[in-house]
C-alpha positions as CSV (number, residue, x, y, z in Angstrom):
1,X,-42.5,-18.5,9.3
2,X,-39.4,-16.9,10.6
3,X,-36.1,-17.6,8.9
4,X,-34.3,-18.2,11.8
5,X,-34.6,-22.0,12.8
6,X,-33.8,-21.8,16.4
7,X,-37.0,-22.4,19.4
8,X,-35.1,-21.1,22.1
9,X,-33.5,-18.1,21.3
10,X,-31.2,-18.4,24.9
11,X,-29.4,-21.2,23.2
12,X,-29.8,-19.8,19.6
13,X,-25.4,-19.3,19.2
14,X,-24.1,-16.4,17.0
15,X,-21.1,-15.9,15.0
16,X,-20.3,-12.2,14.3
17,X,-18.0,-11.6,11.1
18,X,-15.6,-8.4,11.7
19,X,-13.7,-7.5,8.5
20,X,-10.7,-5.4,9.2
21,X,-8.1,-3.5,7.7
22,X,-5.4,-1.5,9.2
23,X,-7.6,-0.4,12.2
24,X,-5.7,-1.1,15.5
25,X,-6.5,0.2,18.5
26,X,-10.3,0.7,17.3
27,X,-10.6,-2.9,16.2
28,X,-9.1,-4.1,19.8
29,X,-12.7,-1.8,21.8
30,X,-14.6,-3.0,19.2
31,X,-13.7,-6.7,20.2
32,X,-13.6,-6.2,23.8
33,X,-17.0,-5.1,23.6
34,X,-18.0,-8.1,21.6
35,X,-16.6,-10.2,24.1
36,X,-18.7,-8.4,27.0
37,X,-21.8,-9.7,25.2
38,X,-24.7,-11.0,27.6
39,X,-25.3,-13.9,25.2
40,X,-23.8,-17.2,24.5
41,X,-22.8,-18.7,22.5
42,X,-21.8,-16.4,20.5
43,X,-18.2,-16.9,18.1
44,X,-16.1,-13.8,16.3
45,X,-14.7,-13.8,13.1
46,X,-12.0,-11.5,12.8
47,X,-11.0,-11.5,9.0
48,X,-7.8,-9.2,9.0
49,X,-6.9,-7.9,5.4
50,X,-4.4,-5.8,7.6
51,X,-0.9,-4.9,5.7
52,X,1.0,-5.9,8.6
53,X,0.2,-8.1,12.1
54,X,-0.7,-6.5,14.6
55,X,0.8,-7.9,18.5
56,X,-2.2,-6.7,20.8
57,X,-4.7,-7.8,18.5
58,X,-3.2,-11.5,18.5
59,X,-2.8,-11.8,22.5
60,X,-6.4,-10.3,22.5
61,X,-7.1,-13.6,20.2
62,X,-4.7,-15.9,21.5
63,X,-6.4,-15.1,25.1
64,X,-10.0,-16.2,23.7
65,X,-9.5,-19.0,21.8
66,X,-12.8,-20.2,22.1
67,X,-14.8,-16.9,21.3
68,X,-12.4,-15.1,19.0
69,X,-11.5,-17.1,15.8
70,X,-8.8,-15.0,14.1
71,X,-8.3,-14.9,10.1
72,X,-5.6,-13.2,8.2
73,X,-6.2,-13.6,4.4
74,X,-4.5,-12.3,1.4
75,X,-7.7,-10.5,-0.6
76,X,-9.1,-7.4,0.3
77,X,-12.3,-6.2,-0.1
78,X,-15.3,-5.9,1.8
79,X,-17.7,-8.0,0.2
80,X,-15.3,-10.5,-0.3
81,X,-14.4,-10.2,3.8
82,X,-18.2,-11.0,4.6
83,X,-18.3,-13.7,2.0
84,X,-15.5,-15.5,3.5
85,X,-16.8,-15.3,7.2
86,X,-20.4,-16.2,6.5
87,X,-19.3,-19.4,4.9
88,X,-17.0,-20.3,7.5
89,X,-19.3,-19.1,10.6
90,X,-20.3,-22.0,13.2
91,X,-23.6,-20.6,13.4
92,X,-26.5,-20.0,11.4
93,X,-27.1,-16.8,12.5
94,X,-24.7,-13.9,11.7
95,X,-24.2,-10.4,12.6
96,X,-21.9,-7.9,10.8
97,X,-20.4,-5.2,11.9
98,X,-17.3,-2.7,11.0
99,X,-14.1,-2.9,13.1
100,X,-14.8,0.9,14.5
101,X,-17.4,0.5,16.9
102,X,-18.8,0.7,20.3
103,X,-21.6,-1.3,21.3
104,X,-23.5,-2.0,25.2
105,X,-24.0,-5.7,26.0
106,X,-27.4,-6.7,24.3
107,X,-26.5,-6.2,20.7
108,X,-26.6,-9.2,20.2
109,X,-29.3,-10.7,21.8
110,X,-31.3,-7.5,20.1
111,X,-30.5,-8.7,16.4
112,X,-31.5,-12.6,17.8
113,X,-34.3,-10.9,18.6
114,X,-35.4,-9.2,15.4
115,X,-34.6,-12.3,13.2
116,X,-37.3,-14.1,15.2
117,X,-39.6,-12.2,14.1
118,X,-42.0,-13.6,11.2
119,X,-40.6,-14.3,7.8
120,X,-37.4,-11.8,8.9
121,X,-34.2,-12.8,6.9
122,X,-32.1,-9.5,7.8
123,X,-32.3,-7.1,10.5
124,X,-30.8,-3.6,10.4
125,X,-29.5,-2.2,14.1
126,X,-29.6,1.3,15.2
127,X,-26.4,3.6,14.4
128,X,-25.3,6.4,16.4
129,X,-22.8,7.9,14.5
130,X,-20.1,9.9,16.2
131,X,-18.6,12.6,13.5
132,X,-21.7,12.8,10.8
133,X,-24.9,12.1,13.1
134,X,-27.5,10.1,10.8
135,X,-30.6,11.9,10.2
136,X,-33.9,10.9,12.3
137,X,-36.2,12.8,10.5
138,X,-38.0,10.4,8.5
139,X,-38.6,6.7,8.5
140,X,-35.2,4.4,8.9
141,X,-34.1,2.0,5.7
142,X,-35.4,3.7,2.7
143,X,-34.3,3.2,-0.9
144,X,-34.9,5.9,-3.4
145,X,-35.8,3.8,-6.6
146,X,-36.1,7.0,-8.5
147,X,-32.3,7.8,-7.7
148,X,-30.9,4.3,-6.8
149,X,-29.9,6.1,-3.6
150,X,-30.2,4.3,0.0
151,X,-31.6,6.8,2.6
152,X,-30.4,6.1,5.8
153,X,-32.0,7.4,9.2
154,X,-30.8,4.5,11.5
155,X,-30.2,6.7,14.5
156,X,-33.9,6.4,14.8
157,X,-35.8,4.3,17.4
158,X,-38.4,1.7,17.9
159,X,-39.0,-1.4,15.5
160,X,-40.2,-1.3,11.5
161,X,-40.1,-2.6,8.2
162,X,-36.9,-1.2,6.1
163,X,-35.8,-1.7,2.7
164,X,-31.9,-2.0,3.4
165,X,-29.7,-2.0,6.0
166,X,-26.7,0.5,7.7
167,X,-23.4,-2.1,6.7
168,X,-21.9,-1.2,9.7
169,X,-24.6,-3.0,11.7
170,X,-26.9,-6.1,10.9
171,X,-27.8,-9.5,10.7
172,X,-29.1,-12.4,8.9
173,X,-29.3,-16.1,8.7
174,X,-27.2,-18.3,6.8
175,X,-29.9,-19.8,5.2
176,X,-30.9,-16.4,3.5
177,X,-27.5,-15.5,2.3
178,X,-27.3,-18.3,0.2
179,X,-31.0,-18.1,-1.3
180,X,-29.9,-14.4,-2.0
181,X,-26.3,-15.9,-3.5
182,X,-24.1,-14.0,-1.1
183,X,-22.3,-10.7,-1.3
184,X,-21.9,-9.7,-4.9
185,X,-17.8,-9.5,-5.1
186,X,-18.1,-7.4,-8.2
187,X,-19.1,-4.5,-5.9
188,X,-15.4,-4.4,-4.2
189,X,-14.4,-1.5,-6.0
190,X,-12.9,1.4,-3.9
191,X,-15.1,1.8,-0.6
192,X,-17.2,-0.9,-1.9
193,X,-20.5,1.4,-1.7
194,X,-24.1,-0.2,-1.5
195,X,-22.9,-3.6,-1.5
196,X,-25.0,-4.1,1.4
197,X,-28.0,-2.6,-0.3
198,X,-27.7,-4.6,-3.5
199,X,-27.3,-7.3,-1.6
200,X,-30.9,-6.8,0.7
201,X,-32.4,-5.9,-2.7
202,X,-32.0,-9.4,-3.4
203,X,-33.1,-10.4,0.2
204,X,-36.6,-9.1,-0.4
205,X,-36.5,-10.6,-3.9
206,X,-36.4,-13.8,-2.2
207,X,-39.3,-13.1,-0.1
208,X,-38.1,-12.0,3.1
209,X,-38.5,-8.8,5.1
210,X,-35.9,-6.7,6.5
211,X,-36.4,-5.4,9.8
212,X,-35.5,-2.7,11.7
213,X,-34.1,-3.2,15.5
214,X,-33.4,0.2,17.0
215,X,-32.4,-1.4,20.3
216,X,-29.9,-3.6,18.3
217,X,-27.6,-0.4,18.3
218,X,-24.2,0.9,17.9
219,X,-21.5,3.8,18.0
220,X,-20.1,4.0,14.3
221,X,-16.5,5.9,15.0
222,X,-16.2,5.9,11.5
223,X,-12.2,6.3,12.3
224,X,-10.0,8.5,10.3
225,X,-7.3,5.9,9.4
226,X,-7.8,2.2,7.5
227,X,-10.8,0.7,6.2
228,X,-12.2,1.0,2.9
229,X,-11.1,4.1,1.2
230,X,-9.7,5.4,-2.3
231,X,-6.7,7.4,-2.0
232,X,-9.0,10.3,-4.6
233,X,-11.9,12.2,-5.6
234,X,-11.6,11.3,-9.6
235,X,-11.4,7.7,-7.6
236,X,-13.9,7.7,-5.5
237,X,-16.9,8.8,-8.4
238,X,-15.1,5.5,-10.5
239,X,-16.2,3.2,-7.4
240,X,-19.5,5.2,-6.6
241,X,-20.2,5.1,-10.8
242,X,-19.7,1.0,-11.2
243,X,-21.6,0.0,-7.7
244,X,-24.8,2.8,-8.8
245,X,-25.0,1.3,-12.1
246,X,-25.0,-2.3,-11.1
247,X,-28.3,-1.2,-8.4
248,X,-29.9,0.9,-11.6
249,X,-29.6,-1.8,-14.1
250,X,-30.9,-5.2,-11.3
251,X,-33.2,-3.5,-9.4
252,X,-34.8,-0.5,-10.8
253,X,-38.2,-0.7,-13.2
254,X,-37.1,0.5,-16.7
255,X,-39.1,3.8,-16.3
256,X,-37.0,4.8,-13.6
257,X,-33.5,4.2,-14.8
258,X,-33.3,7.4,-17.0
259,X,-34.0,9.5,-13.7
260,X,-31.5,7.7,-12.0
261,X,-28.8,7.7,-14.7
262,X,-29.9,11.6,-14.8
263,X,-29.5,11.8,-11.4
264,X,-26.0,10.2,-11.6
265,X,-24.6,12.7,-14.6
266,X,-26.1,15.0,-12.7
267,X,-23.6,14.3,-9.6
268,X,-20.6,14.3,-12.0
269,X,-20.9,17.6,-12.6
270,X,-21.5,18.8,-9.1
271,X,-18.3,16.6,-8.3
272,X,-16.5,18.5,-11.1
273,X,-17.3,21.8,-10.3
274,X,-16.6,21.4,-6.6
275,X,-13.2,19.8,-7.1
276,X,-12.3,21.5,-10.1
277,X,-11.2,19.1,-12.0
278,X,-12.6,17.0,-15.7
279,X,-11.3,13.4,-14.3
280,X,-14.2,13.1,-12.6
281,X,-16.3,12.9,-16.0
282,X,-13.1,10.5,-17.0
283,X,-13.3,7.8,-14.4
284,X,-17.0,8.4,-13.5
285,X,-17.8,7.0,-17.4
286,X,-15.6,4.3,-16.9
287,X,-17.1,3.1,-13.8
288,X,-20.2,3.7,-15.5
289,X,-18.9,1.4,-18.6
290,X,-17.5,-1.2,-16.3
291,X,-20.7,-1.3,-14.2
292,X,-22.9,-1.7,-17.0
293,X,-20.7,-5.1,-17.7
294,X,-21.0,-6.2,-14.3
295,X,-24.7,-6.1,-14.0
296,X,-25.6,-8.7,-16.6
297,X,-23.4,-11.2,-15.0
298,X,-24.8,-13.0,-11.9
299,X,-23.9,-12.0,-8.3
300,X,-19.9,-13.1,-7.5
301,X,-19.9,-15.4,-4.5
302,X,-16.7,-17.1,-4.4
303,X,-16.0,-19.9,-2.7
304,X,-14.0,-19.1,0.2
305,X,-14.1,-22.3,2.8
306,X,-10.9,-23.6,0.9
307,X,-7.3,-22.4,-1.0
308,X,-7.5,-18.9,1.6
309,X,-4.8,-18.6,3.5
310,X,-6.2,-18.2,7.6
């Protein structure tokens, strides 16, 4: 039984959930290509966690009421973003993508397509990505239970099975989302790495497959300025650290987690050798520490329909 409700997929509406943050001009062609969109009804979420408003973006909104419902909240964080716009979508259907993207006009209706299929809860799209082009040599979606570490390949083709998705591009119902219990918040540290892979580990706990939509596909710019970065490397392995050790302790059998934390330690000192410099061991442990903590607890899905400024 699919997990999408909907009989006719032509009438089947969309909302599509576009966290930003200090993106300008890129956010502005990734919207006008959302608005080109050969299916209806479809409704975008722009949640801005922007330092300052930005003038074109607003006429963009102001100019499409109706299709563009604009959001400027105080928070930042990216799992925190997609939490608030799932919960406050007008559709049961919802598609995620980053705010530096191109797409052609059946993205949309691609994803719509892939949740139809047969007990599908998420969809992952195809990425074409413009500086670092994604490796197509082996099977898209993978997840390295030995490591903890997603493999990606999504700038390959055709239609399969997958075990996570790119964040950049995919979908899922709203009905899914809260079986799964959201996007964990606890991953919002730094560039909020795998948050989107811990979170379809929990998908396919519930019972659903993820599938892979190679036609539902997109141009990741993966632009220079904004988004989620940390402002160091000692920084970065502290994010990269808590987010690995929160996938290692939920998801992994016990056998495997002493490769994995291997494998982590193991990445410390390649980071400190490179960089040439012992903070890495410093904040990487702490992550590590701090992750450990967070795993026990439950999955953090607050409750943003209310008390969020809009």
């Amino acid at each position: 039984m699919s997990a999408t409700s909907a009989v006719d997929q032509k009438k089947q509406g969309m909302s599509i959930v576009v966290p930003t943050l200090n993106r300008g001009s890129c956010l502005i062609d990734t919207l006008n290509d959302l608005l080109d969109q050969d299916h209806r009804p479809i409704e975008i979420l722009v949640v801005d966690q922007s330092s300052a408003e930005d003038g074109v973006l607003l006429n963009l909104c102001r100019e499409h009421p109706k299709l563009i419902s604009y959001h400027r909240v105080q928070f930042r964080g990216l799992p925190l973003a997609r939490n608030y716009g799932w919960q406050r979508a007008r559709y049961d259907t919802i598609v995620f993508v980053d705010d530096d993207i191109r797409c052609g006009r059946s993205l949309i209706s691609e994803h719509l397509r892939g949740l139809s299929q047969p007990n599908v809860g998420m969809v992952a799209g195809g990425v074409d990505e413009r500086i670092s082009p994604d490796n197509c040599s082996g099977p898209p979606g993978r997840f390295n239970s030995w490591t903890a570490t997603p493999v990606r390949s999504f700038g390959a083709n055709g239609t399969c099975l997958v075990q996570h998705v790119a964040g950049c591009n995919f979908s899922v119902t709203r009905s899914v989302l809260q079986a799964a219990g959201g996007f964990d918040e606890a991953l919002a540290v730094g560039a909020a790495l795998y948050e989107e892979t811990e979170l379809c580990m929990r998908v396919r706990k519930c019972g659903f497959d993820i599938y892979f939509n190679g036609d539902a596909r997109l141009h990741h710019l993966a632009a220079a300025n904004g988004g989620c970065r940390v402002p160091d490397i000692p920084s970065y392995m502290r994010s990269l650290a808590h987010n690995r050790a929160i996938l290692i302790e939920r998801h992994l059998r016990w056998f495997q987690t002493p490769v994995a934390y291997f494998r982590l330690f193991l990445l410390f000192i390649s980071y400190a050798a490179h960089y040439r410099t012992l903070d890495i061991f410093r904040t990487g442990i702490a992550g590590l520490l701090a992750g450990l903590r967070a795993a026990k607890q439950p999955p953090i899905c607050g409750n943003h329909t209310t008390g969020v400024q809009a």
